[in-house]
N, C-alpha and C positions, 0 to 999 in steps of 0.2 A: 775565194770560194764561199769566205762566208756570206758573203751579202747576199748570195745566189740561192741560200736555202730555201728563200720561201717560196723562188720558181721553180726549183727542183720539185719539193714537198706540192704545191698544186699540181704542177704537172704527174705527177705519181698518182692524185687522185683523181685526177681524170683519166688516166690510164685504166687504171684498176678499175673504174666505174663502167670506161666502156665493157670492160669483160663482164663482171658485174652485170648490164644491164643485155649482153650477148646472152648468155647460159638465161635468163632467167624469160627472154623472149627469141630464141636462137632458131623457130619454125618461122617466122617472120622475117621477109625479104627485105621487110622497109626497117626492121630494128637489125636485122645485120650490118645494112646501109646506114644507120645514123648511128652505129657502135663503133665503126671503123672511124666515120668519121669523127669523132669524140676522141678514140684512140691517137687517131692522125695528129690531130689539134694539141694534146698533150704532148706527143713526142717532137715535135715542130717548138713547143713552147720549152723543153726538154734542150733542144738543139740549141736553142738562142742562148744558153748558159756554156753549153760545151765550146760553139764558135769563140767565147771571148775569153777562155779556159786554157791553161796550159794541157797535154801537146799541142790542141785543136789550132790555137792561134797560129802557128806554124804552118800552116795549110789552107791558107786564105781562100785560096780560089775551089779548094774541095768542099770548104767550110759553105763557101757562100752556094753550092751547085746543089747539096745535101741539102740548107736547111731551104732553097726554094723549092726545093724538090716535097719536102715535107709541107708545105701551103698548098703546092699546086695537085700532090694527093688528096689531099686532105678536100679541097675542094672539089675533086671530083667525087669523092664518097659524097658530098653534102649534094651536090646535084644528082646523081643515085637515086638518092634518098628522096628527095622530089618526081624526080621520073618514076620512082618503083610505089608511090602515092597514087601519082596519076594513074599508072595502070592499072593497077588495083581497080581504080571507081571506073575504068573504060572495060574491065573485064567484069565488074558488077550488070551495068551495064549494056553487056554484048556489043557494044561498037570500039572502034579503032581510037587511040588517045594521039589525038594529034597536036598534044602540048609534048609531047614525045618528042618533037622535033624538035623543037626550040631547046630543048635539053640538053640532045644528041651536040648541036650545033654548039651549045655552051661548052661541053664538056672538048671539043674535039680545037675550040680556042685555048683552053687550057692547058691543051695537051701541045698546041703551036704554042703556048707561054714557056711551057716547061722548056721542051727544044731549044728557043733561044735562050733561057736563062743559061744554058747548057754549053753553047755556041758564043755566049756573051757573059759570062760570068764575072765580070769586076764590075761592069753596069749596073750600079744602086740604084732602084726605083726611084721618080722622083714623085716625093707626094702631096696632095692637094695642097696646105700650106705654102709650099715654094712656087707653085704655079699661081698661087693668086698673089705671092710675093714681085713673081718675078716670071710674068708671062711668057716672056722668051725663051725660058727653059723646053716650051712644048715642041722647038725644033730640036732640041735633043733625041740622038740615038734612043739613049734612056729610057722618053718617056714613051716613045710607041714600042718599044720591046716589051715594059710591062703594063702601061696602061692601055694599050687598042687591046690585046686579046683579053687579058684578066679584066677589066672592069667591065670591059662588053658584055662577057660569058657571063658576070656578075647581073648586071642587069637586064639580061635576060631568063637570067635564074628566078631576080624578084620577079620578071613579068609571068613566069610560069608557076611560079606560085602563088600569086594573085588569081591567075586564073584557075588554078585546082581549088586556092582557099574557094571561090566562089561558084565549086560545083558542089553537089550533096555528098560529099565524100566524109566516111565515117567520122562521127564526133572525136573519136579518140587521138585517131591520126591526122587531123584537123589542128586542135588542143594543139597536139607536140608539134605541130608543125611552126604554128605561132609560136610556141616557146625557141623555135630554133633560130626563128628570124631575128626574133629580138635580142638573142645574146651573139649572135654571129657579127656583128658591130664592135662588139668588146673584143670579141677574138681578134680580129682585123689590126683593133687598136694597141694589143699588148703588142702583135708584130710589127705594127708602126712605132713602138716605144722603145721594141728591142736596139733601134737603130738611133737612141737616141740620147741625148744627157739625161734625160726624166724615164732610166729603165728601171729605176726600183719602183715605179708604178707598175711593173706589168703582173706581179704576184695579186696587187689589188685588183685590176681590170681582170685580168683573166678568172680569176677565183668570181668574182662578180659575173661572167658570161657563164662560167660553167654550173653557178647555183639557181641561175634559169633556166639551162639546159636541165641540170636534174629533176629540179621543179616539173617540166613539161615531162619526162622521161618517168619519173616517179608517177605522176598524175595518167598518163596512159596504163603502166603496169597494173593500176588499182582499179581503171575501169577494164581491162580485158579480166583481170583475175575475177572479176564478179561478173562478168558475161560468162565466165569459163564455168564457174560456180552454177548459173543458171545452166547454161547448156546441159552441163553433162546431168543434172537432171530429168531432160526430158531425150538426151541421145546420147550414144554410146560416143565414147571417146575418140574413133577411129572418125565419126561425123563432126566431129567438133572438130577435130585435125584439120580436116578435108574444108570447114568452111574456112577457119583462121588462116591455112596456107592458101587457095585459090578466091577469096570471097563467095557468098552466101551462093548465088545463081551461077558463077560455073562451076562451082562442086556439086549444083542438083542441077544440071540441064538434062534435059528429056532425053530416057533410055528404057528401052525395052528390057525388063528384069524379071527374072524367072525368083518368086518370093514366098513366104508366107504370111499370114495373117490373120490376127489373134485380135480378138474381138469379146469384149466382156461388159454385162450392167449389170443393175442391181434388179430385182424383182419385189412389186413394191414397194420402190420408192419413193413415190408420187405421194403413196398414201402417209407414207411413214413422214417425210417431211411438211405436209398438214397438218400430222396431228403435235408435230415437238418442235421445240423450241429451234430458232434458225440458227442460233450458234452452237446448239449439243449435232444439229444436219450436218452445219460446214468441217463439222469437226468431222466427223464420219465423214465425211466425202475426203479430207485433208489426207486421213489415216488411209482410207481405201485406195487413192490415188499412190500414196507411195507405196505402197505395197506391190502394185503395178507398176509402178516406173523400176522399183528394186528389180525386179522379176524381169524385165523388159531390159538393164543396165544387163545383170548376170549373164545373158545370152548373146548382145549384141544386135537386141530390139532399138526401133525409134519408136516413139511414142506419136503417133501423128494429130489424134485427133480428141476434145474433153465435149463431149455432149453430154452436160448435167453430171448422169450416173452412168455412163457409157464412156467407155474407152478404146478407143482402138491403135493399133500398136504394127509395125510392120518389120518381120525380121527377115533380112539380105539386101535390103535399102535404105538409103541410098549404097551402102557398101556393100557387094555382095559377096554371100554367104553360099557356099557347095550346099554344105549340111540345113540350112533353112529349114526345114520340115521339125526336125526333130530337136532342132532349137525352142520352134515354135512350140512341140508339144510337150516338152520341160516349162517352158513360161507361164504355159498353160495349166500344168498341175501345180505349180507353186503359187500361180494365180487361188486358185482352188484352195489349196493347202495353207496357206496362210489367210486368204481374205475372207474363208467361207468361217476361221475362226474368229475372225475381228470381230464381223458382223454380228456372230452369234451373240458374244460379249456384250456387242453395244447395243441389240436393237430387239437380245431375247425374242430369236426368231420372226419379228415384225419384217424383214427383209431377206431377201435372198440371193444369190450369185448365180450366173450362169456364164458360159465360156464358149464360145465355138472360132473353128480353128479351120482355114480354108488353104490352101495354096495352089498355084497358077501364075502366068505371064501377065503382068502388069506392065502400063506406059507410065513413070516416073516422071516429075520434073516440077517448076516452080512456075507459078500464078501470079498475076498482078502487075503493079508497076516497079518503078527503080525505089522509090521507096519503103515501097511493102511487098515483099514476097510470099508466096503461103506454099509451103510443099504441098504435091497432091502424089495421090496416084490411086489411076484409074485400068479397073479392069473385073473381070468375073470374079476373083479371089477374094476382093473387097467387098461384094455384095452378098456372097459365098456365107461368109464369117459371120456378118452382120444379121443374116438371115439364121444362120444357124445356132448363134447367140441366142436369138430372138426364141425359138425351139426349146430351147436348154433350158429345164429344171433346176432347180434349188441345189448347186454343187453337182451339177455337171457339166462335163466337156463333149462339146458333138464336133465330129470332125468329117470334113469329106474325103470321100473316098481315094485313097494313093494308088499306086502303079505295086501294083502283088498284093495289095488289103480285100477282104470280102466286105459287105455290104450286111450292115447289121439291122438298120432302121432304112426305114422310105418314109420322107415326111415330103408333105405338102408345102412348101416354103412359098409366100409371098413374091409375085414376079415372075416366079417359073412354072410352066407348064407342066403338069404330069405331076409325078411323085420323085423325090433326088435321095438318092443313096445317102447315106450317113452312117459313122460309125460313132460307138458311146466310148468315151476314153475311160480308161479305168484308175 
């Protein structure tokens, strides 16, 4: 048992790393899929100790059905894990991932591998060395039990990852995807060693596959945790969710949402950043912006749009909100409430705040190509706000009129004919 510690001891850290790197990205279908399979890999390399172990060696034929059982899991996790890639960039996208199939078809050789390992259990693979040894071995039982389906399945797993690597599929899960490739080699090769006089190699070789997999697995967690860090910045948590679990455009494809919308700038600030210096302006603008985004997180606003000194912020989309109205008119006075103090501080009345507050039936959804998406949304509630902004005095809020509100003001707004209801928020 001793010589075995130091398979034991890797394979434990690869265990625990899978979980480790499960909890820490476990909303992710593609790090569920390459956790297991990590997990897999350790307990298969786990297995290769216990099969030459007392009682285990007493049970040959159970020995050898369990640990090919742990490969031929393990590799359907690792094609998973490519399939649930693809799909992703085919659901970014909107069309159909037809490297789907080739996966499907891998995974289902795999699963005809397992069966007969199952059906054939004293049949030891026989591996490339002995077939360049000793060509004749390719009429063997042997080699078409585990070489036709498992290296078949294998090499069209590389072809489907060649193919994903060379779609626009996000840099992160890209990254780890190369790191998976490269150390799945070493894996392969510590189960080639298990069966062989040169097994105290396999704590090197596998320890060396698994410090590339963490490497790629580490290197992803640190670029989502700093997309995650930006997002929740500019949207609420619940939209961060929604892009990280379905990708960017189908968590915002076009829907008719009943919303609010809060609309705020400054009132000379044209003038105010002529007359002073461009880094005391950006600074104010830096301050002013969070203050609106704080306000906008608190409620379960997105923040949609930065024009100069203008902001515009939309709350029950993309997630919708029942209570939206009165979300909106909390953001709105804290908008007020905090920013109309900043101002004061920094620009000694030279600037002003104004706020206005629309709601209505909005068309949602995403613009652009596969590589650049821009949320919009369009409808009266958006032009509503923006116009009423536009009305709004130095620390006030104008809102349009709701369902049981009276009508305090009629203003003239730009666009619209006649004169439009508005009320003064207090």
């Amino acid at each position: 048992m001793e010589k075995h510690i130091a398979t034991i001891l890797v394979s434990m850290i690869a265990i625990g790393m899978a979980g480790i790197f499960y909890r820490a990205d476990k909303n992710s279908p593609t790090t569920r899929a390459s956790s297991l399979f990590l997990a897999l890999v350790g307990l298969a390399a786990l297995w290769t100790v216990a099969a030459v172990t007392y009682p285990m060696n007493q049970w040959p034929t159970f020995s050898a059905i369990v640990g090919r059982s742990y490969e031929a899991f393990a590799t359907l996790a690792g094609i998973e894990w490519v399939r649930r890639v693809g799909k992703m960039l085919a659901q970014e996208e909107g069309r159909r991932w037809f490297g789907g199939i080739i996966e499907r078809v891998a995974q289902l050789l795999i699963v005809a591998y397992w069966i007969l390992v199952i059906i054939f259990p004293h049949l030891r693979p026989i591996q490339f060395p002995v077939l360049f040894s000793n060509p004749g071995e390719v009429f063997h039982l042997a080699f078409w039990i585990h070489f036709l389906p498992q290296q078949i399945a294998l090499w069209l797993t590389g072809l489907s990852v060649l193919i994903t690597y060379m779609r626009p599929i996000d840099r992160a899960e890209k990254d780890r995807l190369v790191y998976m490739v490269v150390s799945v080699p070493f894996f392969m090769a510590a189960t080639w060693w298990s069966q062989q006089s040169t097994a105290y190699l396999i704590p090197i070789v596998l320890g060396v596959g698994l410090l590339i997999y963490f490497a790629g697995n580490i290197r992803y967690l640190i670029v989502q945790g700093q997309r995650a860090t930006f997002m929740r910045r500019f949207m609420p948590k619940e939209v961060a969710h929604m892009v990280r679990e379905k990708g960017f455009k189908s968590a915002i494809q076009p829907d008719e949402l009943e919303i609010s919308v809060v609309a705020c700038d400054l009132r000379g600030f044209t003038k105010y950043a002529a007359e002073n210096d461009s880094k005391q302006v950006l600074s104010l603008l830096h301050d002013y912006y969070a203050v609106v985004h704080e306000a906008a997180q608190a409620v379960g606003g997105t923040v949609k749009d930065h024009a100069g000194d203008g902001v515009l912020t939309l709350v029950g989309a993309p997630v919708p909100l029942e209570d939206h109205r009165a979300r909106a008119e909390t953001m709105a006075k804290e908008i007020r409430e905090k920013g109309c103090v900043l101002i004061e501080q920094r620009t000694a009345g030279q600037v002003g705040l104004g706020v206005g507050v629309a709601s209505g039936t909005v068309t949602t959804g995403a613009v652009g190509g596969s590589r650049r998406l821009e949320y919009v949304a369009v409808g009266s509630a958006v032009n509503m706000a923006a116009r009423l902004c536009d009305k709004a005095a130095n620390g006030e809020i104008l809102t349009d009129v709701g369902v049981g509100q009276t009508a305090e003001l009629r203003l003239g707004l730009k666009g619209y004919s006649g004169e439009t209801e508005a009320i003064r928020l207090s």
